[in-house]
PALOGU-560356 format. One line per 2 residues: number of its first residue (from 0); for each residue x, y, z of N, C-alpha, C. Coordinates in steps of 0.2 Angstrom, whole numbers. Layout:
REM PALOGU-560356
NUM> X,Y,Z,X,Y,Z,X,Y,Z ~ ... $
END
This chain:
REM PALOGU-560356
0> 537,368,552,544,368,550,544,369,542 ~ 547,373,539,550,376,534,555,369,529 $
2> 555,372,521,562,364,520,564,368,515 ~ 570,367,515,575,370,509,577,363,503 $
4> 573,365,497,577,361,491,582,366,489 ~ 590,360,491,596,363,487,600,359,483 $
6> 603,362,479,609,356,477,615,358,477 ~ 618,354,476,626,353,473,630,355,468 $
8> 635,358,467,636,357,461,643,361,460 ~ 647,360,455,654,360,454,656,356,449 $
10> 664,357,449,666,351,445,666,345,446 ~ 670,340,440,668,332,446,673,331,451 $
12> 673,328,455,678,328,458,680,332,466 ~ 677,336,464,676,341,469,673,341,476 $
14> 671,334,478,669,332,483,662,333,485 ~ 656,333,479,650,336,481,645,329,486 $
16> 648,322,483,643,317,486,648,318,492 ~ 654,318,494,658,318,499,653,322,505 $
18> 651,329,503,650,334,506,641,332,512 ~ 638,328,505,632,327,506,632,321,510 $
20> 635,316,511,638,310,517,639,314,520 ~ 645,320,523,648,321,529,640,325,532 $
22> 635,330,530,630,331,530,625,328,533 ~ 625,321,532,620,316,533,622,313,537 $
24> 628,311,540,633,307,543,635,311,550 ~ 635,318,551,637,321,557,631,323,560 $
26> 624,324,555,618,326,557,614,320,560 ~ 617,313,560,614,306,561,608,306,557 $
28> 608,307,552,602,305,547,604,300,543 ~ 608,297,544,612,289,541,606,283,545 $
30> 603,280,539,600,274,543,604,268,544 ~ 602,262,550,607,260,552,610,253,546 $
32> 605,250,542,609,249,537,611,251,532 ~ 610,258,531,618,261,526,624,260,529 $
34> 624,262,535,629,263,540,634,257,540 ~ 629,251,539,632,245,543,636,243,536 $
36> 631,243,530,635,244,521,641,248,523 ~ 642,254,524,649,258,523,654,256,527 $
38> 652,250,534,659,251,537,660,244,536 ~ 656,240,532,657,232,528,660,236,520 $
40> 661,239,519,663,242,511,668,244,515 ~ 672,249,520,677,250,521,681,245,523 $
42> 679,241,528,684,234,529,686,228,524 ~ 682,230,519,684,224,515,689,229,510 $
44> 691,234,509,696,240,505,703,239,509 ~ 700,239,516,705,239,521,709,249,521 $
46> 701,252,522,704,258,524,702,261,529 ~ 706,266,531,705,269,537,699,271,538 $
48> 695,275,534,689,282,532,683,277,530 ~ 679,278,532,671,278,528,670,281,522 $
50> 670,280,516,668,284,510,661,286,512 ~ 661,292,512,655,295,514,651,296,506 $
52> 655,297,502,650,297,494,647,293,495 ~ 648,287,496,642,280,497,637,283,497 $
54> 633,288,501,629,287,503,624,291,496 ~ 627,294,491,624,298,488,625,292,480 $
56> 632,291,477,636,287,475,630,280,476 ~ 623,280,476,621,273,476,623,268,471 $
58> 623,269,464,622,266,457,628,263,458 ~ 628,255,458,635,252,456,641,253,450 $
60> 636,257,445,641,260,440,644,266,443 ~ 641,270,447,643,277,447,650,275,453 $
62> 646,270,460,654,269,462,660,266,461 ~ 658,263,454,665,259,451,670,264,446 $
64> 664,270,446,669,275,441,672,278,445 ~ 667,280,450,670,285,454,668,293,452 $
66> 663,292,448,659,299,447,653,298,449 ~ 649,306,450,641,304,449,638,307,442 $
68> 634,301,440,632,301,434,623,304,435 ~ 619,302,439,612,304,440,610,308,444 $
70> 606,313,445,605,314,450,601,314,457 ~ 606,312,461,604,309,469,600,313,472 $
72> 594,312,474,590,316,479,591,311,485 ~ 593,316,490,594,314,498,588,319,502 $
74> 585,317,509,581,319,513,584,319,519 ~ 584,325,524,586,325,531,584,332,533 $
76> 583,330,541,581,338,543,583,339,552 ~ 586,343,552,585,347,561,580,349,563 $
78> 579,349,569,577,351,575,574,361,572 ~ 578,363,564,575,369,562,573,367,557 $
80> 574,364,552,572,365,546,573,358,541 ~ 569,355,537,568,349,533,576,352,525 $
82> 577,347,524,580,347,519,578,342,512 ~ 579,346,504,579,340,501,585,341,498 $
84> 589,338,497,597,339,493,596,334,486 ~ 598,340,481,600,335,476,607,334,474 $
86> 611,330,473,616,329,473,620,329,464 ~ 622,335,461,622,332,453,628,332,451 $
88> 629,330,443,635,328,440,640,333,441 ~ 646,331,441,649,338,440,654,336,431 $
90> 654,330,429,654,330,423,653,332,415 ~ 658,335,413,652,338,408,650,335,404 $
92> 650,327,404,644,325,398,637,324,403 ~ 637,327,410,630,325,413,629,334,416 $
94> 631,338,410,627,345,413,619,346,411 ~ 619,340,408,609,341,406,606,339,413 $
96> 611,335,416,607,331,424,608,337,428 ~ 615,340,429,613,347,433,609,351,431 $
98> 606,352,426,601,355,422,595,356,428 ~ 594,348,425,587,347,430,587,346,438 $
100> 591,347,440,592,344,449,592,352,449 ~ 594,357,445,595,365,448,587,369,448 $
102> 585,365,443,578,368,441,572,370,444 ~ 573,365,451,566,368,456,572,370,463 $
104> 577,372,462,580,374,469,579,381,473 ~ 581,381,479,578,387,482,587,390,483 $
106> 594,384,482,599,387,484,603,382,482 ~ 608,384,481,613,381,475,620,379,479 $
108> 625,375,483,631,375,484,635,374,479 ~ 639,381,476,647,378,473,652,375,474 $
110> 653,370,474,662,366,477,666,369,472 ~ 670,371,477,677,374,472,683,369,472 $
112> 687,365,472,692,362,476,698,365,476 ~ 700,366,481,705,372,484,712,373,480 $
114> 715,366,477,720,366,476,719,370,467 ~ 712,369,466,712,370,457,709,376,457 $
116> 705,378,462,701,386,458,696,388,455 ~ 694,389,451,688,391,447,691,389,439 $
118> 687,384,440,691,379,432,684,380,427 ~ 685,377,422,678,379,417,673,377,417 $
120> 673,371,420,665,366,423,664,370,427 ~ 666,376,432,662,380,436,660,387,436 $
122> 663,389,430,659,396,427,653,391,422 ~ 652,385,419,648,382,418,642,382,419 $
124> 645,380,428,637,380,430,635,384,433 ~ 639,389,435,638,396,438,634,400,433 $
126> 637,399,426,631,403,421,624,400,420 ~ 624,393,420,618,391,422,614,392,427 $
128> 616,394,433,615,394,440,612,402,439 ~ 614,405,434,614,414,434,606,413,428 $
130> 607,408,425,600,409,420,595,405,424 ~ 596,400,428,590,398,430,588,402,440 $
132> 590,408,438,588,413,442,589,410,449 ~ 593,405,451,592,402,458,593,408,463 $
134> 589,409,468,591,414,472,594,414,477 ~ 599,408,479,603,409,485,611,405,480 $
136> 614,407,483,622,404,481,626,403,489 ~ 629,395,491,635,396,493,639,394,490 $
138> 645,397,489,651,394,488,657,392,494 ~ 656,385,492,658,381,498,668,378,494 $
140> 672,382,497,681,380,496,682,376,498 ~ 681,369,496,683,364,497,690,359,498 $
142> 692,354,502,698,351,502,703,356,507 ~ 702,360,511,706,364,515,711,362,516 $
144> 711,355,519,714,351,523,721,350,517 ~ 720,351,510,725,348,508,729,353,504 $
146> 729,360,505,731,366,504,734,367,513 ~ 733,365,517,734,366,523,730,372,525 $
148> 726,372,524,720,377,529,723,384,526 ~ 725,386,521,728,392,519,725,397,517 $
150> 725,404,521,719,409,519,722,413,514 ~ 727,413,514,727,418,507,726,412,499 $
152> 728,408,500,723,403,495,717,404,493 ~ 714,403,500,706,405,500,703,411,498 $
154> 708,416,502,706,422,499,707,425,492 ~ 710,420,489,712,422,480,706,418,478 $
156> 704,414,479,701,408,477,693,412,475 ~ 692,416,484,686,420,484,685,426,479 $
158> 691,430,476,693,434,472,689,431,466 ~ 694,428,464,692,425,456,685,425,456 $
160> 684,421,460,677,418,460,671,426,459 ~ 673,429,463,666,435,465,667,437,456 $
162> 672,437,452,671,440,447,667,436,441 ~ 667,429,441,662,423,438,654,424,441 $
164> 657,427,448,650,426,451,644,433,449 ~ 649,439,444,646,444,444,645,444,435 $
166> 648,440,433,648,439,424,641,434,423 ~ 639,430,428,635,425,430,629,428,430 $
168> 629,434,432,622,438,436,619,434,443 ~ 626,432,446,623,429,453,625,433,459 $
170> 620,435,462,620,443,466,622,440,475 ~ 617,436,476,617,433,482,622,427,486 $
172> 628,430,486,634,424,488,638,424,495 ~ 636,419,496,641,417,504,646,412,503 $
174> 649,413,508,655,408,507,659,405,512 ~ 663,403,513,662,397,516,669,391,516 $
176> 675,390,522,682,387,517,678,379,522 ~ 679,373,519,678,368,523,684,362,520 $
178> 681,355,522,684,349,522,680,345,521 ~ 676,344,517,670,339,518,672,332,522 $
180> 679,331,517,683,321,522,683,322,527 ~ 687,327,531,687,329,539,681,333,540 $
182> 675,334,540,673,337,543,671,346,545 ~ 679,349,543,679,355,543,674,361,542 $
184> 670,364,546,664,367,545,659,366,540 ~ 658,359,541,651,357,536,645,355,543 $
186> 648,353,548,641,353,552,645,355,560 ~ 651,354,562,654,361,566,660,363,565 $
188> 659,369,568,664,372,566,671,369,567 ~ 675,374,563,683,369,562,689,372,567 $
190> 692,371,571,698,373,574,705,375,571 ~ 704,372,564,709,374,559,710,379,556 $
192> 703,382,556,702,387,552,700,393,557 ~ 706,397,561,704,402,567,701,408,562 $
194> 705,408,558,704,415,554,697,415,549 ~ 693,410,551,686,410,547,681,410,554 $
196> 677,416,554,672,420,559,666,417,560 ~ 663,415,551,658,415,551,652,406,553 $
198> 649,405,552,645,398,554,646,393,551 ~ 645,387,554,645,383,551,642,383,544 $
200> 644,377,539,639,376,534,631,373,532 ~ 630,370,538,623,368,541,619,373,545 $
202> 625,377,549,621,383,553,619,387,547 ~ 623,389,542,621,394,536,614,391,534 $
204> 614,383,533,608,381,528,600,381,532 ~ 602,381,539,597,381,545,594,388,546 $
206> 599,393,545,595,400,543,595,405,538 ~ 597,403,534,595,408,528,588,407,526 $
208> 588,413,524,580,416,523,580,415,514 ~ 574,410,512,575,410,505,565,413,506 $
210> 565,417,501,558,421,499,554,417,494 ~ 550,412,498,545,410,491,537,411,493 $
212> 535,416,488,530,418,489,525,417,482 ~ 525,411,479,519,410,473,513,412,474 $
214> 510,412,480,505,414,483,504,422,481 ~ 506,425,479,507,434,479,509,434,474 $
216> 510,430,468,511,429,459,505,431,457 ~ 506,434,452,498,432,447,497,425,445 $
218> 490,425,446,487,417,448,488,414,439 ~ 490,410,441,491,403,435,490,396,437 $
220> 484,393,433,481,385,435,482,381,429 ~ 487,378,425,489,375,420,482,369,422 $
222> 480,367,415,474,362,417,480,353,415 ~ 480,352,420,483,343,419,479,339,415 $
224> 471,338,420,466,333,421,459,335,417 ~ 456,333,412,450,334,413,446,328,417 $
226> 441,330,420,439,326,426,431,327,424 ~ 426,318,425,420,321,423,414,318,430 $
228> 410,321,433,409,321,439,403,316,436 ~ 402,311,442,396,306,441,392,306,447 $
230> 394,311,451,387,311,457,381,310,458 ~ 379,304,459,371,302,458,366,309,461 $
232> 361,311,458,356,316,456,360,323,457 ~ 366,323,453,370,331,452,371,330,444 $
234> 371,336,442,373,336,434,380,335,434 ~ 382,331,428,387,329,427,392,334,423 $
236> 395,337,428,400,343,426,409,339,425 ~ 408,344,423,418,343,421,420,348,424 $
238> 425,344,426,433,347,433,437,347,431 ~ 441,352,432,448,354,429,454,351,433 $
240> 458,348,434,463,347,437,469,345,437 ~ 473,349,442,479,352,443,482,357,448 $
242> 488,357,445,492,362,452,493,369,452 ~ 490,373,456,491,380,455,500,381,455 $
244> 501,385,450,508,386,451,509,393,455 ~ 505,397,454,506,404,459,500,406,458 $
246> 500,412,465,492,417,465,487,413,470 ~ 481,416,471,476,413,475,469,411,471 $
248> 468,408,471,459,409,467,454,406,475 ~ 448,409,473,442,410,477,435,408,472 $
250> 430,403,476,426,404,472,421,409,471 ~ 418,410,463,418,417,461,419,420,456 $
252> 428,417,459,431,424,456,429,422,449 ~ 430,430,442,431,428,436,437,425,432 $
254> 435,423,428,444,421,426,443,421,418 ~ 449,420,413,449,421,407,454,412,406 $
256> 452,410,401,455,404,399,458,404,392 ~ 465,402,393,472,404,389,473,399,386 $
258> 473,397,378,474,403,374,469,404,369 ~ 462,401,372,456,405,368,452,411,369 $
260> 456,412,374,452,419,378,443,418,384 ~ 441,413,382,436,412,386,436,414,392 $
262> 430,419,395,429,421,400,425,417,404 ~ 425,416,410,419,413,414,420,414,419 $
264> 416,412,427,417,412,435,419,404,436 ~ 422,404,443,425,397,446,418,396,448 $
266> 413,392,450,409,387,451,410,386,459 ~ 414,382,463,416,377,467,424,375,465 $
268> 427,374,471,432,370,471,432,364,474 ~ 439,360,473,437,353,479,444,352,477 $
270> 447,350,484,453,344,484,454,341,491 ~ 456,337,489,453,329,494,449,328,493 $
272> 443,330,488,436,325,490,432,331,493 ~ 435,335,496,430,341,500,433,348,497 $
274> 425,352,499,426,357,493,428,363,497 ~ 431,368,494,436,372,495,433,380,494 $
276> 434,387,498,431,390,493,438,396,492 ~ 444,394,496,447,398,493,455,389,490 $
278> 459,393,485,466,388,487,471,392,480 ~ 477,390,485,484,394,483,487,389,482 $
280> 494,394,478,499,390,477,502,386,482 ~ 506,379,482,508,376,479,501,370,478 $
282> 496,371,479,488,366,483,486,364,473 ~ 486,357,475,483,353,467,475,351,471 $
284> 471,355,464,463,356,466,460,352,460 ~ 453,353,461,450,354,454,445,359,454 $
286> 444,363,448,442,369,450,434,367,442 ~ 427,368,445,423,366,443,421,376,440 $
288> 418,377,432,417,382,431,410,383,430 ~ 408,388,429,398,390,427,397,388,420 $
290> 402,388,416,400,388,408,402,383,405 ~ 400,379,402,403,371,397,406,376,394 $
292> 413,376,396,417,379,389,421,373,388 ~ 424,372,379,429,368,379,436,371,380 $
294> 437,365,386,444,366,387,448,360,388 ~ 456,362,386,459,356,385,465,356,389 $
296> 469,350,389,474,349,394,480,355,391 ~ 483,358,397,487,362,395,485,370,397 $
298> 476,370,393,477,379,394,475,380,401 ~ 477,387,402,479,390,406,473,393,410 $
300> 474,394,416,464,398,420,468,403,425 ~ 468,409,423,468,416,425,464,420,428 $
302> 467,424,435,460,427,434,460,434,430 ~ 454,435,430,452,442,425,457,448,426 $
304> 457,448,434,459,456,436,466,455,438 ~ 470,450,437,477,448,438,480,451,433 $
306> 488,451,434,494,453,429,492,445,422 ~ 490,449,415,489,442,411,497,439,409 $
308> 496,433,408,500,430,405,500,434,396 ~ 508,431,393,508,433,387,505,430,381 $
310> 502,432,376,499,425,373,502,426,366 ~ 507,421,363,513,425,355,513,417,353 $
312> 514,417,348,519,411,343,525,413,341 ~ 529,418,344,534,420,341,539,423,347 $
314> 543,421,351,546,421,354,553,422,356 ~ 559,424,362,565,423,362,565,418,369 $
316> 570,415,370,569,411,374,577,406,375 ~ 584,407,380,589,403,383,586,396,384 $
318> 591,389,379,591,384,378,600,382,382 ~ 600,378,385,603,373,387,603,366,384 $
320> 607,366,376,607,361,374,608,356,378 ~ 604,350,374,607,343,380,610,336,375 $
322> 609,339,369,609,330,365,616,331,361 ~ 618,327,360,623,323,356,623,326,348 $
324> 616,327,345,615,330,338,615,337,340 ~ 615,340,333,618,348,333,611,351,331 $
326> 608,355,335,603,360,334,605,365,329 ~ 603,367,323,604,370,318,595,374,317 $
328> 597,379,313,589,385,310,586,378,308 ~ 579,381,309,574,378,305,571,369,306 $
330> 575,369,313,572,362,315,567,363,318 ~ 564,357,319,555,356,321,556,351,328 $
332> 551,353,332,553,350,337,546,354,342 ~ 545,347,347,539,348,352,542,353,358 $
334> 538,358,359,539,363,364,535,360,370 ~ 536,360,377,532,358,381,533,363,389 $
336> 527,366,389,528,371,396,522,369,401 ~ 526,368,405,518,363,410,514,355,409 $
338> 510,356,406,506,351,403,504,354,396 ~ 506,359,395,506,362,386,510,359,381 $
340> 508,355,376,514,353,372,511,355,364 ~ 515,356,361,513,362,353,519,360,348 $
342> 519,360,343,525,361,337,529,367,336 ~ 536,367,335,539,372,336,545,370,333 $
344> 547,377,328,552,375,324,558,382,325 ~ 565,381,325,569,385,326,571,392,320 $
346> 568,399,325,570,401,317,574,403,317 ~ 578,406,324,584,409,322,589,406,325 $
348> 597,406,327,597,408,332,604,415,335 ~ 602,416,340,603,423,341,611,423,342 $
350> 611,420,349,620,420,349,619,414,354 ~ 627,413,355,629,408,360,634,410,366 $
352> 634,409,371,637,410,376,642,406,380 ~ 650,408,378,655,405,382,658,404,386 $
354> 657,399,390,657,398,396,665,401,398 ~ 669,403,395,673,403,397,676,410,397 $
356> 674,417,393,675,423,393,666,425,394 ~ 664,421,393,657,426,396,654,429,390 $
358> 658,429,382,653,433,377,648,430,375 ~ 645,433,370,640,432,367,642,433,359 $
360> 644,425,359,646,424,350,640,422,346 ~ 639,430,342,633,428,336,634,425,331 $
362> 628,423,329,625,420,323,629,414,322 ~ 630,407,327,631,404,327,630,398,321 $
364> 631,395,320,630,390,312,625,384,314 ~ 631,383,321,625,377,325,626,377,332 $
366> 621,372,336,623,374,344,626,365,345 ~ 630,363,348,631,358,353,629,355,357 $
368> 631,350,361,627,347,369,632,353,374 ~ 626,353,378,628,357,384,630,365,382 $
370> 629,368,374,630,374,374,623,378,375 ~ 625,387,378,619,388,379,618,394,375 $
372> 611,397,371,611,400,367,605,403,366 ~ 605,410,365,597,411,365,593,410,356 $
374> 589,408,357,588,405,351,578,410,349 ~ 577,410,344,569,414,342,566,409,340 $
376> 559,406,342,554,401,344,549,402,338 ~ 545,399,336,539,401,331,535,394,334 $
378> 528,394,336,524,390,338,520,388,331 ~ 514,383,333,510,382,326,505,384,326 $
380> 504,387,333,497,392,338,500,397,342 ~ 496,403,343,498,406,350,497,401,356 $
382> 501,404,360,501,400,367,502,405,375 ~ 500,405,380,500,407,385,507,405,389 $
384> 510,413,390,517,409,392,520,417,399 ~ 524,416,402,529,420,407,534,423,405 $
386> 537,426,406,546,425,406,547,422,412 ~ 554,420,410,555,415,415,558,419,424 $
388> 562,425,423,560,430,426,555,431,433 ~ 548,432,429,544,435,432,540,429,436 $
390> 538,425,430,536,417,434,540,411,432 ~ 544,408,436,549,404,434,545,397,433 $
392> 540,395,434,535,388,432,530,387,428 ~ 530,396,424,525,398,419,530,401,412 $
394> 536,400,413,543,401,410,547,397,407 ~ 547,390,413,552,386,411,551,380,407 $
396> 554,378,403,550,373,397,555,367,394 ~ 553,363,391,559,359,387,558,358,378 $
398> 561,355,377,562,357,370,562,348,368 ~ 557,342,364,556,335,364,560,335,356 $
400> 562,328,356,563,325,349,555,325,345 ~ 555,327,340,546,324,336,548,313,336 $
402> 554,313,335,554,305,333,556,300,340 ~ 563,303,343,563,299,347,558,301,354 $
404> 557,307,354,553,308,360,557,311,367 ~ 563,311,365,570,313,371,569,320,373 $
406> 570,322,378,571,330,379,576,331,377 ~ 578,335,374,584,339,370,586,345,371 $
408> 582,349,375,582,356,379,580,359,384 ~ 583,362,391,579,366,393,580,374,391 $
410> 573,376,393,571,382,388,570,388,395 ~ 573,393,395,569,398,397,566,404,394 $
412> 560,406,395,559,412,391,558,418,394 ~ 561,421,388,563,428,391,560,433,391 $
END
């Protein structure tokens, strides 16, 4: 059985934890002490309904606000398919949290809320959704119930939106009018809605077809671990380890080591303990080589006759501000992609992107929290690296404080 990572996301408000209770709640994936917590929290309010956020909404601050502030990771699966749901902020002081909840997803849901439309926190994240290359989009029209199941609502709603959706560079969209509170085509369908044809919301997420094939990438092994072997009457070798992020390797094969260019063969593999002579993506190995070469955590193990990686100090690359201080030219700060981590100062930056007309305003003075901008990179060394594009795990990076140590940016490179 197959499992789809997806998340949430919209404005706040917009009923994404609602979504993911009703979700978990119609699917009986509710365990029987949450259950027994939501209907002792309903009776002491004295309301009719079960707050189905509860179940996403765990942090006593988030439910006292009434917002989500973290990001919720929820598990459930049918009889077709495992799910992992992340459930993110729709807040704009927590678009760095949707950041990272969007960042390893196979499919994205939009809450729109029926009565508002496509407001700025949703070309927001729909521009982010368009840079972080996600391949699937629903857009889910939320709150029906409280427009009265209105189709031409809906249908303007869908209007506006396809044109965000095409400014966004998001190609792959479904759609979809529901209810999250009432249930309204989130897990069956709705009686309300006669003039909507198409499946449920659950039935959509049970078959669509998401393409992941890292295994069919050109092969990339970031080294996490060095490992040094103590097998009584074997010679004591050094092991590499870590996770392939795409490609196949076999033992044999030759491969080239990034970014000093060392050439050698793989040796032997092993993971679990027992040794291996082929393993792919997504499989964490350790991969033993013929030549004491020095290698350190970070660089990269290629094979020879694959598509290479790129190897520059001097790059372009869309950031996703995240901090409170103003990124300006000429800052210095830790670059981190994989288990690679290097010095790196800002040299330029290119333009900025408003969320709100879609341009691209240059030569910025400075960047903001949560503004997104492409910015020109300068390392202290070359470095082995993707576009983000072509391998999104050999791409994707963050940008650290040198003092506090905070992540401050997500980087993709282009």
């Amino acid at each position: 059985m197959d499992s789809l990572r997806f998340i949430t996301s919209g404005s706040v408000d917009n009923g994404k934890s609602t979504l993911i209770g009703r979700l978990l709640y119609d699917s009986h994936s509710v365990l029987t002490d949450q259950l027994s917590s939501m209907i002792t929290e309903k009776t002491e309010k004295n309301e009719n309904q079960i707050d189905l956020s509860w179940l996403t909404d765990g942090l006593r601050a988030e439910r006292e606000q009434g917002i989500t502030i973290d990001v919720a990771y929820k598990y459930f699966s049918t009889s077709k398919r495992k799910f992992i749901i992340a459930d993110t902020p729709g807040h704009f002081q927590y678009t760095r949290n949707m950041v990272t909840g969007a960042s390893h997803a196979d499919l994205a849901i939009i809450l729109i809320d029926a009565r508002y439309g496509v407001v700025e926190q949703i070309q927001r994240h729909s521009l982010i959704l368009g840079l972080l290359n996600i391949p699937k989009i629903i857009l889910a029209v939320n709150k029906m119930d409280l427009i009265n199941y209105d189709y031409q609502i809906y249908k303007d709603i869908i209007r506006k939106y396809q044109i965000t959706a095409h400014k966004a560079g998001l190609k792959d969209l479904e759609k979809i009018p529901i209810s999250a509170k009432n249930g309204d085509n989130v897990v069956d369908k709705s009686s309300n809605m006669e003039w909507y044809r198409g499946p449920s919301l659950l039935s959509l997420l049970e078959k669509i077809k998401i393409q992941k094939k890292p295994h069919l990438e050109p092969s990339r092994f970031p080294v996490q671990y060095i490992i040094r072997s103590k097998a009584p009457n074997k010679d004591h070798l050094r092991g590499y380890a870590g996770k392939i992020i795409s490609g196949i390797y076999r033992e044999g094969d030759e491969i080239i080591v990034y970014p000093a260019s060392f050439h050698t063969r793989i040796k032997y593999m092993e993971m679990g303990g027992k040794k291996i002579q082929k393993a792919f993506s997504p499989q964490s190995i350790i991969m033993y080589l013929e030549d004491e070469i020095d290698i350190s955590r970070g660089d990269l193990l290629v094979k020879k006759y694959d598509d290479q990686p790129k190897v520059s100090q001097d790059f372009y690359a869309v950031l996703c501000w995240m901090e409170n201080s103003r990124l300006k030219r000429k800052n210095r700060y830790l670059f981190q992609i994989n288990s690679f981590q290097i010095s790196i100062f800002i040299i330029d930056i290119i333009y900025r992107i408003n969320v709100n007309t879609f341009q691209k305003e240059k030569n910025p003075d400075y960047v903001g929290l949560n503004d997104l901008v492409k910015v020109r990179i300068k390392t202290s060394k070359p470095i082995p690296f993707d576009s983000y594009k072509k391998i999104r795990d050999n791409g994707a990076s963050i940008l650290i404080d040198e003092t506090s140590y905070a992540t401050v940016a997500a980087c993709m490179i282009e």
